[in-house]
N, C-alpha and C positions, 0 to 999 in steps of 0.2 A: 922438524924443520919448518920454519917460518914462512908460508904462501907468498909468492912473489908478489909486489904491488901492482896494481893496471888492470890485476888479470880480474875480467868480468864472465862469467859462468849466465851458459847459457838455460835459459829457462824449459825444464822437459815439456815435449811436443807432448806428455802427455794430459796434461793442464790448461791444452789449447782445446781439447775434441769437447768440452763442455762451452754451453755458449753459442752465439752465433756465428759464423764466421764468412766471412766474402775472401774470395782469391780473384784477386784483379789481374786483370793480363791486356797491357798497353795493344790496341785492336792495329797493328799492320796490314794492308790492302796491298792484292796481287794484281796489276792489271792485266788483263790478257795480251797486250803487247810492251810487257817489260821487257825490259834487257837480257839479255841472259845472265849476267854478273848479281843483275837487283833478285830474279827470280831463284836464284841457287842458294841466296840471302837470306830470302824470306824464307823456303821453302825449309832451311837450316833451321831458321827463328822457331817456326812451327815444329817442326821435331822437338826439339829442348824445349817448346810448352807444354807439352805433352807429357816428358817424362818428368819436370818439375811438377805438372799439377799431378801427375802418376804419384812421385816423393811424397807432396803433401796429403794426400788423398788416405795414402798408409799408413803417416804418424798423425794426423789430427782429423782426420774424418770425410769420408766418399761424398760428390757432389749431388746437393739435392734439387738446386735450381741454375736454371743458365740466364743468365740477362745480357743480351746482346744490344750494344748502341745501334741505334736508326730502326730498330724492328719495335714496331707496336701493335702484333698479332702474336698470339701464344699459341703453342704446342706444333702441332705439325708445322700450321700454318706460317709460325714464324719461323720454325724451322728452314721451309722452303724460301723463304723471305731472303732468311742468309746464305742460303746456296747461292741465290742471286745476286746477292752485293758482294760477297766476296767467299767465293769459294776456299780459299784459305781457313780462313776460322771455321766455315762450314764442316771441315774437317771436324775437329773437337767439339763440335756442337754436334753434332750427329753421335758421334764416339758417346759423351756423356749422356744423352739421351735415351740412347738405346741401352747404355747403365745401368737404366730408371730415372734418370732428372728429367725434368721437367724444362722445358723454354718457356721462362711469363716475359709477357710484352712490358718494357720498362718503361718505355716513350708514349706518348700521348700521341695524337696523328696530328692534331689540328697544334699542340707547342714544336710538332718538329718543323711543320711546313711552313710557319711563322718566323722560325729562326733559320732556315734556308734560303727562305725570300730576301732576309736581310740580310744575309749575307752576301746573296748576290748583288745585290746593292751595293754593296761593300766593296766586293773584289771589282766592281766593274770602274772606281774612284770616281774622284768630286773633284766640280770647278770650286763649289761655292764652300767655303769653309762652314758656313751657318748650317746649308743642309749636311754637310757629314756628320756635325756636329753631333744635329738631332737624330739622323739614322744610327748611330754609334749607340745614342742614347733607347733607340727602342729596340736596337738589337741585343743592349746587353740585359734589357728589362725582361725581354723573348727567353734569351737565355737563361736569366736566371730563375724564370718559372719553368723553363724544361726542365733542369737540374735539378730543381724542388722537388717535381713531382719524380721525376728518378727513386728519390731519395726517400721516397712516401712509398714508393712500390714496394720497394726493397725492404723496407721496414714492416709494409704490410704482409709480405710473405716468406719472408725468412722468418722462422719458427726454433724454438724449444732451442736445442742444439744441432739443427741443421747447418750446411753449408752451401753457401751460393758462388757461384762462379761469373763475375765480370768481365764483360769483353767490352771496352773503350777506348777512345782515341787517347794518347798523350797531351796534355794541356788541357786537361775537362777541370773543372770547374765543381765538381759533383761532390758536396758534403755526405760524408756518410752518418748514419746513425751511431750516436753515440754509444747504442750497448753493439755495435756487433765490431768484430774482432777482423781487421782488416791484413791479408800477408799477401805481399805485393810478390809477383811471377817475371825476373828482369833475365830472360836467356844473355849469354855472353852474346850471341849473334843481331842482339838488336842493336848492339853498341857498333857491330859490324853495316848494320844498314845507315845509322845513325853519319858514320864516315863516308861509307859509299856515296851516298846525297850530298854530303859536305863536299866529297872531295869534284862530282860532278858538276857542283853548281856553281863550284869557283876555280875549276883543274889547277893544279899543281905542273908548273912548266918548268924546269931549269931550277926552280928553290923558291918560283915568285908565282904568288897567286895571279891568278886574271882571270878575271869574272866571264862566266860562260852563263847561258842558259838553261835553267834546270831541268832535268829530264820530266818527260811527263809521265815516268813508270815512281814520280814521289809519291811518298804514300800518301794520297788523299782520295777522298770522298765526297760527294756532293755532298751527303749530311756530316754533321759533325768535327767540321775541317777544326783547326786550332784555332782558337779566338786571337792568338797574337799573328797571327796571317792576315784574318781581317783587318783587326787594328794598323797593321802594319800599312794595306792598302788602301787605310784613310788618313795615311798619315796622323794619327796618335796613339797612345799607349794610355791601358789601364792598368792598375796596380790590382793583380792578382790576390783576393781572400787564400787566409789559410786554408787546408785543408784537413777535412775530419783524420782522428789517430793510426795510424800505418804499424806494422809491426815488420819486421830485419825482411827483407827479398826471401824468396825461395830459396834452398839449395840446389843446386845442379843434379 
């Protein structure tokens, strides 16, 4: 019998444990005064990373490093780092650790503090169009050497066929290295917070939006907020690079 046309066969995970590999997992913030609806969300979210990186961990290979956004102190040190910025991820960074991975610092001190500064610039708007102009312009110069050097860490210690483990914000900007083998970590529950904030920030009344103000339990960070936030609050937009090669989401 003649194989159906369309059908695409998927590639055995077991052809993935050689090589290097990153599992990126989009970095959601809990704040200690969220909602109860935002916190039951995340808290969701966080369970299904766990047992997707668990999935992936079994068919392609156990986690050898952790690289957390906004921390640029290794081992314990940044470990404690992330208990403090967001107890959430702390969770799975503690977990793999104590594994045997390791936490390397992935951020530089002096490219993160240079591109926080400018963004508070940012978020706080412009009368003069000239100066937004140029802060736009050195923040995105900021940024693009923090990403760099990301991208330099990562390369320089992922090894052999090790796997490293990403924790980043959505909207980063962060080229990966071309030999290592990227599989993206998307729980259903994030599409769940993704609505929550949509539906908060503009309610749903009778069938007709109206705009409300956004909760302050969205996910943000002093480091590492979205570039199209900023942009946003200079009034302009930059056209987003591509980015480095992804392989299909985890399975659940």
């Amino acid at each position: 019998m003649a194989e159906p046309l369309g059908r695409v066969e998927k590639p055995p995970a077991e052809r993935f444990r050689l090589g290097k590999k990153l599992y990126l997992v989009p970095l959601v913030y809990l704040n200690e005064d969220a909602p109860p609806e935002y916190r039951e969300r995340c808290e969701r979210y966080w369970q299904q990373v766990e047992g997707q990186l668990g999935n992936l961990e079994t068919k392609i290979g156990k986690v050898d490093w952790v690289y957390h956004e906004s921390v640029y102190e290794s081992g314990e040190a940044g470990v404690k780092v992330v208990e403090k910025i967001n107890p959430a991820s702390y969770r799975v960074v503690r977990g793999k650790c104590d594994a045997g991975a390791v936490l390397e610092a992935i951020e530089g001190k002096d490219l993160v503090e240079e591109a926080v500064d400018w963004e508070r610039c940012i978020l706080l708007g412009f009368v003069s169009e000239r100066v937004a102009s140029k802060v736009l312009e050195l923040y995105s110069e900021a940024s693009k050497k923090r990403y760099e050097f990301m991208a330099k860490r990562i390369s320089e210690t992922l090894q052999g066929n090790e796997a490293g483990l990403l924790l980043i914000r959505e909207g980063h900007k962060l080229q990966f290295p071309s030999d290592v083998e990227v599989f993206s970590v998307f729980p259903p529950a994030l599409d769940e917070i993704h609505r929550w904030v949509r539906d908060r920030a503009w309610g749903v009344q009778g069938g007709a939006k109206v705009e409300k103000e956004e909760p302050e339990a969205r996910e943000e960070a002093e480091v590492g907020r979205e570039d199209a936030k900023a942009t946003k609050g200079a009034k302009a937009r930059k056209k987003r690079p591509r980015q480095g090669r992804k392989r299909p989401e985890a399975d659940s």
